[in-house]
C-alpha positions as CSV (number, residue, x, y, z in Angstrom):
1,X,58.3,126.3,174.1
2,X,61.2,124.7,175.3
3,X,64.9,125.6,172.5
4,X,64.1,121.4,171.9
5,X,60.8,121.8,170.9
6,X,62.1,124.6,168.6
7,X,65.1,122.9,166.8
8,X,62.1,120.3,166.4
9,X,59.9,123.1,164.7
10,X,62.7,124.0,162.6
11,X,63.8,120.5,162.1
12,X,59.7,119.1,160.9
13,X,60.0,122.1,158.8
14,X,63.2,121.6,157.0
15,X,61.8,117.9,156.0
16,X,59.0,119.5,154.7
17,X,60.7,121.4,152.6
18,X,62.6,118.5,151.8
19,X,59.7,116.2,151.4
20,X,57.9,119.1,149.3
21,X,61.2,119.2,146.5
22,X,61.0,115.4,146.7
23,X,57.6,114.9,145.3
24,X,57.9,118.0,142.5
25,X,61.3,116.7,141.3
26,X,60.6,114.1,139.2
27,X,57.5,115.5,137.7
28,X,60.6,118.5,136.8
29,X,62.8,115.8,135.4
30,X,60.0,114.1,133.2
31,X,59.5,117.4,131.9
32,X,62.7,118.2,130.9
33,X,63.5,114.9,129.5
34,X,60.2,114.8,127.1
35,X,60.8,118.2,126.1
36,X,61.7,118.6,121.9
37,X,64.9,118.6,121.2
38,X,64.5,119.5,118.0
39,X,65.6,123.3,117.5
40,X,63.0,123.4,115.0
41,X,60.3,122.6,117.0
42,X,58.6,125.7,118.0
43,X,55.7,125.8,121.1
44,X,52.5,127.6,120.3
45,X,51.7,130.5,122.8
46,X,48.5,130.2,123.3
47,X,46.3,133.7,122.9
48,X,45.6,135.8,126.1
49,X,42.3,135.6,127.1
50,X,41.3,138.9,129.4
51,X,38.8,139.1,131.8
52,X,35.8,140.6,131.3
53,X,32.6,141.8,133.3
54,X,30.1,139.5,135.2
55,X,26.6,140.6,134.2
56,X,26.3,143.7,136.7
57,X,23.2,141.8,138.8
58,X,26.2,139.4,140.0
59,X,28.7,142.9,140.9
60,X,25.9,144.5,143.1
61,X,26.6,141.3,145.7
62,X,30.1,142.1,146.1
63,X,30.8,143.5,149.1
64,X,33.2,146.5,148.3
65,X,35.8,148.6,150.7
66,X,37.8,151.6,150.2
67,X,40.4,150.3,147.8
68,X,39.2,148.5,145.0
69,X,41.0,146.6,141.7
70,X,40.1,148.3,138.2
71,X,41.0,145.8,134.9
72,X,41.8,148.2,131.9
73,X,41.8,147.5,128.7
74,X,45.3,149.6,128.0
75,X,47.3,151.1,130.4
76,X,47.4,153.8,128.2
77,X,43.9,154.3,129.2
78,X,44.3,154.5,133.0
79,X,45.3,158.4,132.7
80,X,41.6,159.5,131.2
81,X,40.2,157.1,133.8
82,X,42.2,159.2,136.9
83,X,41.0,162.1,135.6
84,X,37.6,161.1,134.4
85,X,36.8,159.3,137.9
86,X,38.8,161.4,140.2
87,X,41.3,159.0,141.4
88,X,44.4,160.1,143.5
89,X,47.6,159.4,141.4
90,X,49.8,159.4,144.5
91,X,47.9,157.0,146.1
92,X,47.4,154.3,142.5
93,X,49.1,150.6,142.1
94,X,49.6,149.8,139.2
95,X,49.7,146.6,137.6
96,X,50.8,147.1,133.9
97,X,51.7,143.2,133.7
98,X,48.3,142.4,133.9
99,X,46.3,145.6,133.0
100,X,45.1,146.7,136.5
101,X,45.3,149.2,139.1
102,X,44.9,149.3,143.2
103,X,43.0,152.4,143.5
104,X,41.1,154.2,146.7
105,X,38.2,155.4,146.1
106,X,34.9,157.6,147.9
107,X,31.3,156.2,147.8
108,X,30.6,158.4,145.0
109,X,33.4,157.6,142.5
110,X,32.2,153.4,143.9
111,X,28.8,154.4,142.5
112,X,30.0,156.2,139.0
113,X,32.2,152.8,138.5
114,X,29.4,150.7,139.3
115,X,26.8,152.3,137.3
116,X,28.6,153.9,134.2
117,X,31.9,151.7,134.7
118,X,30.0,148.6,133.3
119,X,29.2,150.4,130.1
120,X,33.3,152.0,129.9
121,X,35.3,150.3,127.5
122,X,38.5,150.9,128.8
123,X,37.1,148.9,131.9
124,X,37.0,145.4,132.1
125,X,36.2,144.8,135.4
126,X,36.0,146.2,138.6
127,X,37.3,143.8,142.3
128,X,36.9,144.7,145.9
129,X,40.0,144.0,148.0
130,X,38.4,141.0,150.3
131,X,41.0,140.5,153.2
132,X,39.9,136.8,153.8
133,X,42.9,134.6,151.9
134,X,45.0,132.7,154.5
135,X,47.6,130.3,154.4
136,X,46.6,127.5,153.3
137,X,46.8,124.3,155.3
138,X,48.1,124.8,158.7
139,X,46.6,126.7,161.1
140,X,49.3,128.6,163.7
141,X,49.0,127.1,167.0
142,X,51.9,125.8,168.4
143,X,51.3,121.9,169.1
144,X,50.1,121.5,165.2
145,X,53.5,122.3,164.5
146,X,55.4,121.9,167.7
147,X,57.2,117.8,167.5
148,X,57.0,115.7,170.2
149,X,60.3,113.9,170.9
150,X,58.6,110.6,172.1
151,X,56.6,110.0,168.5
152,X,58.7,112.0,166.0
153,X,55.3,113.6,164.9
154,X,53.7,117.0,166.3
155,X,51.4,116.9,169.2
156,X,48.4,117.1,167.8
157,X,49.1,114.2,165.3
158,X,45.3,113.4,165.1
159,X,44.1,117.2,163.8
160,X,47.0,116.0,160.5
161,X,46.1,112.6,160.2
162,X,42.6,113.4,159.9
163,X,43.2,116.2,157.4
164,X,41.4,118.6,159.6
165,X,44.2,121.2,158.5
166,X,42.5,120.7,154.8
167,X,39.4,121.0,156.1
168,X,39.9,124.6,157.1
169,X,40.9,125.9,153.0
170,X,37.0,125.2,152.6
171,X,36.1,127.2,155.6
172,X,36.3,128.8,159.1
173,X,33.8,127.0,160.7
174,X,31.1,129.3,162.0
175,X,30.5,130.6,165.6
176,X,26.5,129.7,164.6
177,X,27.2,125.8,164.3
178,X,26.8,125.4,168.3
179,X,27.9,121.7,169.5
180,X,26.7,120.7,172.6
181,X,28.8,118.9,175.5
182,X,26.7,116.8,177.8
183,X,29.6,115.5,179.9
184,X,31.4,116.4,183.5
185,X,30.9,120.2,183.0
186,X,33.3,122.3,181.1
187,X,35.6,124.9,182.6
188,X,36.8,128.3,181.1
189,X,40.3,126.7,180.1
190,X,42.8,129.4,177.7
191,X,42.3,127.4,174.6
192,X,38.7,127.7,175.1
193,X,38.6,131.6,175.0
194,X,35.6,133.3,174.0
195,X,34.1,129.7,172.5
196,X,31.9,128.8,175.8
197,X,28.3,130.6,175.0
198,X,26.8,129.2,178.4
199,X,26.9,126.6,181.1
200,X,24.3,124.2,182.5
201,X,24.2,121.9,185.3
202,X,21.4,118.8,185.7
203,X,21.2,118.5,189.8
204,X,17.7,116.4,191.2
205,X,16.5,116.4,187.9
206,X,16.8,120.0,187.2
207,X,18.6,122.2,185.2
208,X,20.2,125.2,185.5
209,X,22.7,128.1,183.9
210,X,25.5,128.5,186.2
211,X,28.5,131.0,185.9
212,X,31.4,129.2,187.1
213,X,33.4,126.3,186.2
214,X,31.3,123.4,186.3
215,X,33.6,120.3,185.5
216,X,34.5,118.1,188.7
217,X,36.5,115.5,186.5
218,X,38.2,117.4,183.4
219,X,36.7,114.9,181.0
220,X,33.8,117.9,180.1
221,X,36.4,120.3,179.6
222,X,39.0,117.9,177.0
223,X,36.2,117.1,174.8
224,X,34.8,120.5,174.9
225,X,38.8,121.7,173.6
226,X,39.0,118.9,170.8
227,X,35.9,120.4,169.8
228,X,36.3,124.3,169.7
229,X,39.7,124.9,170.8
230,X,40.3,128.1,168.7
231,X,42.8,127.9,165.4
232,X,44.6,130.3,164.3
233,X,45.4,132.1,167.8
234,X,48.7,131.5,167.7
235,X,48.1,129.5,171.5
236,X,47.9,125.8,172.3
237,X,45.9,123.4,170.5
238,X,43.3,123.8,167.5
239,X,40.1,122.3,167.9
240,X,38.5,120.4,164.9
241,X,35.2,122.8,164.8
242,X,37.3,125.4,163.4
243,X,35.2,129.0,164.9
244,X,32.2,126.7,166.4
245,X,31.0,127.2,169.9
246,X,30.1,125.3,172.6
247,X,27.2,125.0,175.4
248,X,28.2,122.8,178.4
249,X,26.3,120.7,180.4
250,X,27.4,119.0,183.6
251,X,24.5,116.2,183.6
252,X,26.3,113.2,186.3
253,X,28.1,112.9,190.1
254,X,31.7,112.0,189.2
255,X,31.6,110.7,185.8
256,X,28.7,108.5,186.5
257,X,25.5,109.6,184.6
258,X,21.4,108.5,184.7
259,X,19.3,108.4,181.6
260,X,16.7,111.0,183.0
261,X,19.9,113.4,183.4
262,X,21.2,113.1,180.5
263,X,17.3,113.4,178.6
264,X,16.9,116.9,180.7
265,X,20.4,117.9,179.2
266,X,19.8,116.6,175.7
267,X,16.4,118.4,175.6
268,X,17.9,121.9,177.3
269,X,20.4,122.0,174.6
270,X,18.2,121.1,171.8
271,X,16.2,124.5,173.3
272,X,19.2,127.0,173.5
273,X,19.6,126.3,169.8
274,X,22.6,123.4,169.5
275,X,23.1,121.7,166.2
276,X,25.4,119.0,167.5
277,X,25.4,117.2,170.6
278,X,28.3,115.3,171.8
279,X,27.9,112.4,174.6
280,X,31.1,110.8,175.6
281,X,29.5,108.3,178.3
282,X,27.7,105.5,177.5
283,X,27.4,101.9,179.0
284,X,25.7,98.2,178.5
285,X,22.3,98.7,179.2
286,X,20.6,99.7,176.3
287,X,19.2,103.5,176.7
288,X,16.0,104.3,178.9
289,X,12.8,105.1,177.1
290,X,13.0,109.0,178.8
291,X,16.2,109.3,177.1
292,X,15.2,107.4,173.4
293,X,12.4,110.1,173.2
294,X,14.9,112.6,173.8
295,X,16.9,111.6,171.3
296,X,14.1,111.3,169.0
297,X,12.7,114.4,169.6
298,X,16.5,115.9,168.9
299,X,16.8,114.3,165.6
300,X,13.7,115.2,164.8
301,X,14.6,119.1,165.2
302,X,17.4,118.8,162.7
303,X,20.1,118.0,165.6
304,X,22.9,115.6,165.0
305,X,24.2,113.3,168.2
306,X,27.1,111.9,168.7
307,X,28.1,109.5,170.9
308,X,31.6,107.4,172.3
309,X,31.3,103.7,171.5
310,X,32.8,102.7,174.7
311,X,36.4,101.2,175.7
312,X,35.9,97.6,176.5
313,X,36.3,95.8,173.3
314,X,33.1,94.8,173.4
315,X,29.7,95.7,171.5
316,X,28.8,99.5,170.9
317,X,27.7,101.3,174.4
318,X,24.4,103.2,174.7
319,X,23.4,105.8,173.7
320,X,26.3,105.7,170.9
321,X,24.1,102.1,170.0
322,X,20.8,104.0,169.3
323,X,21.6,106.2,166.6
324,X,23.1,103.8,164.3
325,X,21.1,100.4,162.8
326,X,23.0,97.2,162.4
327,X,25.4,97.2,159.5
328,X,25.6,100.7,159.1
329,X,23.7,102.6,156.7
330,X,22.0,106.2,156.7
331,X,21.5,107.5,160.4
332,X,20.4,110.6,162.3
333,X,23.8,110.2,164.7
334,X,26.9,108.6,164.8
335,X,28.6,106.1,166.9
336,X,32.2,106.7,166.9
337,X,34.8,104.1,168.1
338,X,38.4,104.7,168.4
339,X,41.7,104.2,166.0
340,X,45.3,104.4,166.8
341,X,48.4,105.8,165.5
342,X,48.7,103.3,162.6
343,X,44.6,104.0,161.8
344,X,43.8,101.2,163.1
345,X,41.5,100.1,165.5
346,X,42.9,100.7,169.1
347,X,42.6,97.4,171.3
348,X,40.5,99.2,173.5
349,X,37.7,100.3,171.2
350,X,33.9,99.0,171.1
351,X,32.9,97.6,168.0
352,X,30.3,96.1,166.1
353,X,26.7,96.2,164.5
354,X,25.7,99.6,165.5
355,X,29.4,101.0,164.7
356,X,29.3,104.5,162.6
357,X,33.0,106.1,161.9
358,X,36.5,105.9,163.3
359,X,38.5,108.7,164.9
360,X,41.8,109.0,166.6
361,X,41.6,107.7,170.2
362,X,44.7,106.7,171.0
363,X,48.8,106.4,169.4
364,X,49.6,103.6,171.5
365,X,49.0,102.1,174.5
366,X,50.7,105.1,176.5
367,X,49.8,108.1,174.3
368,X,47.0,109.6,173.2
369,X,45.3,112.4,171.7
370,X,45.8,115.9,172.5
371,X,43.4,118.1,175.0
372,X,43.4,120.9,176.9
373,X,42.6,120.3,181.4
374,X,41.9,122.6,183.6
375,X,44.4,122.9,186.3
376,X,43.9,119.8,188.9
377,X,41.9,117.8,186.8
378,X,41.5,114.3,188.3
379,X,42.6,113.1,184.4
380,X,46.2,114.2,185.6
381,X,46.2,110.8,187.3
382,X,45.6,108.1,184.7
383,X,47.7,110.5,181.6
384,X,50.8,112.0,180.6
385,X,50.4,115.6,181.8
386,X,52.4,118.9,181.2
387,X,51.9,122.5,181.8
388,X,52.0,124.9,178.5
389,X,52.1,128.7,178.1
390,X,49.6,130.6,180.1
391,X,49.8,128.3,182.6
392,X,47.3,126.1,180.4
393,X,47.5,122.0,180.8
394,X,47.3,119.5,178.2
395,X,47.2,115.8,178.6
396,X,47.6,113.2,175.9
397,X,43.9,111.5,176.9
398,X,43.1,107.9,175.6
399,X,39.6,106.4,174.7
400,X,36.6,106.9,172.0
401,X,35.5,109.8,174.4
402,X,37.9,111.8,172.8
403,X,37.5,110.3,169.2
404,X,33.7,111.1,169.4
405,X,34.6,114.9,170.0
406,X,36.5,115.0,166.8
407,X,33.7,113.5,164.9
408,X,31.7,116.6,166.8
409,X,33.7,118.8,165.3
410,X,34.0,118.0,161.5
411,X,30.1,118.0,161.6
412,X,30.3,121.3,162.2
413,X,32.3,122.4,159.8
414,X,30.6,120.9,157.6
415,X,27.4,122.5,158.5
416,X,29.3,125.8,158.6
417,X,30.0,124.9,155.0
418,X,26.8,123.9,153.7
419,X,24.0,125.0,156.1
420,X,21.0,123.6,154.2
421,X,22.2,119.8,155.2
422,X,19.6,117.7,156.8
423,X,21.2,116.1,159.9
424,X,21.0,112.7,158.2
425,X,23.2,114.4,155.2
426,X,26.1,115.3,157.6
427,X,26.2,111.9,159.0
428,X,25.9,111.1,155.3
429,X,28.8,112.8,154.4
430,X,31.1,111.9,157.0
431,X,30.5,108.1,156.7
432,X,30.8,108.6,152.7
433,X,33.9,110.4,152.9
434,X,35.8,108.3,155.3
435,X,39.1,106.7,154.2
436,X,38.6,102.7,154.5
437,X,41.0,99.5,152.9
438,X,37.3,97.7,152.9
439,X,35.1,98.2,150.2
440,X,32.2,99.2,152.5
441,X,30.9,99.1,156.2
442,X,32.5,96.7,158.4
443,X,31.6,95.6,162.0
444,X,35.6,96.5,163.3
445,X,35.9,99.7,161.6
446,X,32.4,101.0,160.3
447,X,32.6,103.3,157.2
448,X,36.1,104.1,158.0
449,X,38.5,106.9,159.4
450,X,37.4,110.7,159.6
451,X,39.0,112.4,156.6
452,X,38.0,115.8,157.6
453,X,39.3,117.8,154.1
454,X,37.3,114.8,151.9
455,X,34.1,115.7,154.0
456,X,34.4,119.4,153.2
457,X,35.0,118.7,149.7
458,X,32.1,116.4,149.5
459,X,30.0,119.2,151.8
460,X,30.7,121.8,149.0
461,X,30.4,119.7,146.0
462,X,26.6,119.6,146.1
463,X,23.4,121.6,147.0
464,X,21.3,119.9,150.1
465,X,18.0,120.6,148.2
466,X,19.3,118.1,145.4
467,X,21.1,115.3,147.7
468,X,21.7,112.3,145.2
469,X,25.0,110.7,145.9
470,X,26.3,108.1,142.9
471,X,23.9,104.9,142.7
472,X,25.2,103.1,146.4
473,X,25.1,99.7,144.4
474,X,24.1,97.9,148.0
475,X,26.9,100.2,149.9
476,X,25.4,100.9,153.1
477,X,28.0,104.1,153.4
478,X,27.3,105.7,150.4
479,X,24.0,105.4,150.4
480,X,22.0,107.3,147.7
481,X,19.2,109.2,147.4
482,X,17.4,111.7,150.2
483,X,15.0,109.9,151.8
484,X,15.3,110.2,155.9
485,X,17.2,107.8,157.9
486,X,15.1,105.1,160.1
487,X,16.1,104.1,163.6
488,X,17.1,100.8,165.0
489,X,14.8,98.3,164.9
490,X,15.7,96.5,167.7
491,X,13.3,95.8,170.2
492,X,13.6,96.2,174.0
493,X,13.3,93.1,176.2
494,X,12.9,92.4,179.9
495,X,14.0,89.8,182.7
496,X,11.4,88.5,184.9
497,X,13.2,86.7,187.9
498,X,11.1,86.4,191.2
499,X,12.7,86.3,194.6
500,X,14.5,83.3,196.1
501,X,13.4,81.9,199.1
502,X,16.3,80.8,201.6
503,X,17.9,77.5,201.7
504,X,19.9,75.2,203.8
505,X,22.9,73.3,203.1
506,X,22.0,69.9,201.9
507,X,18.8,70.9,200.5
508,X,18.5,69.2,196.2
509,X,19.9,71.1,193.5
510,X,17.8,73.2,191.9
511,X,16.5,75.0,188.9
512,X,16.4,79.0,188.9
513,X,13.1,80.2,187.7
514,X,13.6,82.8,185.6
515,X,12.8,84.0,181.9
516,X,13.2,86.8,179.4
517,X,10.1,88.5,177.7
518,X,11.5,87.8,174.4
519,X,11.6,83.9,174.8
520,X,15.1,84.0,174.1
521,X,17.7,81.9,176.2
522,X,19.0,83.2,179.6
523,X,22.5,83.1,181.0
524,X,23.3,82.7,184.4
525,X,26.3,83.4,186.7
526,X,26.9,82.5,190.3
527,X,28.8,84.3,193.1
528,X,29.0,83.1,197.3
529,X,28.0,79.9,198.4
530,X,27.3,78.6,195.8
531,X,27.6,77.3,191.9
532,X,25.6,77.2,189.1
533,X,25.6,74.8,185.6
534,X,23.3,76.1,182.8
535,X,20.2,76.9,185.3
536,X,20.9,73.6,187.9
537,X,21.7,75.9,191.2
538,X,24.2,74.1,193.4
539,X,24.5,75.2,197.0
540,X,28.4,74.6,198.4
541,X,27.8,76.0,202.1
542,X,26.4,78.2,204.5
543,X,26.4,82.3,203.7
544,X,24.7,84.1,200.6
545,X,24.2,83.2,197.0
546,X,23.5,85.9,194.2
547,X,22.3,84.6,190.8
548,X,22.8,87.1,187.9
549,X,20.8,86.5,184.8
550,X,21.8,87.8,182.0
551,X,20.1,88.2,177.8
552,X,22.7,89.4,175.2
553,X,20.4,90.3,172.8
554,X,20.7,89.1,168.6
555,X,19.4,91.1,165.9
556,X,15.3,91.7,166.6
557,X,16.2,92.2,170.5
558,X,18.4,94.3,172.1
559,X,20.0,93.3,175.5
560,X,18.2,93.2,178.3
561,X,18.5,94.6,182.1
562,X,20.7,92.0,183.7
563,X,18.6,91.0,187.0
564,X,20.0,89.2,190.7
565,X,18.3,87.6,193.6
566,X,20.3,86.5,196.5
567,X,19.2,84.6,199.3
568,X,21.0,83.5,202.6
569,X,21.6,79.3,203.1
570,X,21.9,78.1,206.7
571,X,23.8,75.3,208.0
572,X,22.1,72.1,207.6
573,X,19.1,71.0,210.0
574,X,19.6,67.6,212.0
575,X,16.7,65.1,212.3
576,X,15.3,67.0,215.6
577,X,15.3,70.1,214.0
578,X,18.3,71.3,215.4
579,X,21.3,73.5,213.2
């Protein structure tokens, strides 16, 4: 860290302070000003209630170590006890404030305070010493912390404003939750230490483990880091899984992908055990059949997709389009589009009927979020790079490809918290949970931002086996009850358009024949020699014409293939026959 980045630290954590004294000072002023000020009013102490054993069944649970915290009922009586039990006096803590004692002890004096200890009324209870309290709140690496000059805030601005740091008071995350990455590959990047259980690469339609660095665009490798970056390592960035790992799969040639690919990939991952599978790719053409089964089949093995709603301020891409009906409501994925630093939606971000949840994409229109590259990543070109500790690079990376990874993320943590969730139940929670100014589901925002430390919270409030949220009252994002979610209803369409016989110049306008399988209306564009109105073909002069037809879809069909013919159109022929 450079000394400005310091003074920074020191600087964010002064106001903290500051901003900490500022909220607790009135509630200290109201106090003192309400207080009696009688001198013959007199406050009740209320009676000190000690704690007392747990049914011994509940004890044999505890895990218990070599040191262990004995409640007495005097501490008069802790002398008897030393000699009674064979504790060693030199090495005792005692607590006299609050009638208890730090004591080592063997397995057999653990055994005699187990067994007779329950029954020993100068005991009131016996404690192991469990070593897993940590500061609450903020997890130690450095760009949580670390404030970036340009926006006043800390680097990774979207792990805070998504209340990821909350998140982690309910848990760890657990190395068990594994999220897929179907993406450019994934490389073995510092912040990504220990977190990368295999790698895969799709090439001719198979797939294969592979032992080196996979990722030919950096894109793999970001998402992978917003995912399972480790926290608490004191290095870099903190990923929103918490301790979940990741598989990698390199499924496309240069960032482009095919729907077979990315089916082989889905299913491989599904196979090695993943509960999560992030796809940050998508595009207009609704998904292939090969790769709707695939997420079918996925769903219906208790995995949870997630896909990027795409970056053109248009409708939701596919796949992210497939696992979320119109208007929201209970689903076995989540499309996820893109907010910016005000929570927003970011200008760039897809939007819609099939639009699930909101995550940070972008602060503005030259910042980003935070991820880890590896070195040379073709990414360096489009976004502000720099060069960390450990020679590790970071980019600030713009785009619901690196909102959908944080999605990814809380999902597992919220299956580390509450394993018995159905798939449907995590989406559940995190659409339920999410902070929104509408009252429900809307098409520009969907259920709202991720709030990370409300999803946790919600995770751990209830058992899966009795999932009943509050009566919805029509809300599609707190929807109640446990029955399974249903898949879009939408149905696939087609463009039949035959080929188009050449032409010469003079020759009568004409209609294109063309038509969708659905009945509905077709749209037509015209590029070359010629021009179209509605479907009345013009032709302008001699070269090529292409036609593009085109069927947007409404809410029974989905879009349809776009199709083109061209054809050539000669110069006019004279009255002899002659050009």
């Amino acid at each position: 860290m450079t000394t400005t980045h310091r003074t920074a630290r020191i600087a964010a954590v002064l106001l903290a302070a500051l901003v900490s004294w500022a909220i607790a000072a009135p509630f200290a002023f109201a106090a003192t000003a309400s207080a009696p000020r009688t001198p013959r009013a007199k406050a009740r102490t209320p009676q000190m209630h000690w704690y007392r054993w747990h049914p011994t069944p509940r004890l044999l649970h505890q895990a218990y170590g070599s040191k262990v915290v004995i409640g007495i009922a005097s501490m008069l009586d802790f002398k008897s006890l030393r000699v009674e039990y064979g504790f060693d006096d030199g090495t005792a803590q005692e607590i006299p404030a609050l009638r208890a004692v730090v004591v080592k002890v063997s397995d057999a004096q653990l055994h005699a305070l187990l067994t007779r200890g329950t029954r020993d009324s100068r005991i009131r209870y016996l404690s192991p010493i469990r070593e897993k309290r940590n500061a609450l709140s903020m997890p130690n690496d450095p760009y949580l912390s670390t404030v970036d000059g340009a926006t006043n805030l800390p680097y990774e601005w979207a792990f805070l404003a998504t209340h990821v740091d909350r998140a982690l008071d309910f848990t760890n995350g657990d190395a068990n939750v594994v999220v897929g990455v179907i993406d450019s590959g994934v490389a073995h990047v510092p912040d990504l230490a220990g977190k990368i259980d295999s790698l895969w690469s799709v090439t001719g339609g198979t797939i294969a483990q592979v032992f080196d660095d996979n990722d030919d665009q950096g894109h793999g490798t970001a998402v992978a880091s917003l995912i399972a970056a480790s926290p608490n390592d004191g290095f870099g960035i903190a990923g929103f899984g918490g301790d979940t790992h990741i598989i990698g799969v390199h499924a496309g040639i240069e960032g482009n992908y095919n729907d077979p690919d990315l089916a082989i990939a889905l299913t491989k991952l599904v196979s090695l055990g993943a509960r999560i599978v992030n796809m940050s790719l998508g595009g207009k053409v609704p998904s292939d059949p090969v790769l709707v089964d695939a997420m079918h089949s996925a769903a219906a093995q208790n995995v949870l997709l997630v896909a990027a709603a795409g970056n053109l301020n248009n409708d939701v891409f596919w796949p992210a389009a497939e696992l979320q009906r119109s208007g929201g409501g209970r689903s076995y994925g989540i499309a996820v589009g893109a907010t910016d630093g005000t929570g927003r939606r970011a200008s760039f971000s897809n939007w819609g009927d099939h639009l699930s949840i909101m995550a940070p994409g972008a602060y503005s229109s030259y910042m980003g979020v935070v991820a880890a590259l590896p070195p040379a990543s073709r990414l360096e070109e489009m976004f502000p790079t720099w060069t960390g500790d450990a020679n590790a690079h970071y980019a600030y990376l713009g785009g619901t490809s690196f909102a959908a990874p944080e999605v990814a993320g809380v999902a597992a943590l919220v299956w580390a918290a509450n394993p018995e969730l159905a798939n449907y139940q995590v989406a559940d929670i995190l659409k339920q949970s999410a902070s929104r100014t509408a009252p429900d589901w809307t098409p520009q925002m969907g259920c709202g931002l991720l709030d990370a430390g409300a999803a946790l919270e919600l995770a751990t409030s209830r058992p899966a086996s009795a999932w009943a949220p509050a009566p919805a009252d029509g809300k599609v994002c707190s929807a109640s009850g446990s029955a399974p979610a249903a898949w879009p209803t939408e149905k696939s369409q087609t463009i039949v358009f035959g080929l188009m016989a050449n032409k010469h110049v003079g020759d009568r306008d004409f209609r294109v024949n063309a038509h969708a399988s659905s009945g509905l209306p077709l749209a037509f564009t015209a590029y070359g020699s010629c021009s179209i109105s509605g479907a009345k073909l013009h032709l302008l002069r001699a070269g090529w014409c292409t036609v593009i037809a085109e069927q947007g879809g409404n809410e029974e069909y989905n879009p349809a293939q776009p199709v083109s013919q061209r054809f050539h159109i000669a110069k006019a022929v004279s009255k002899h026959g002659k050009v």
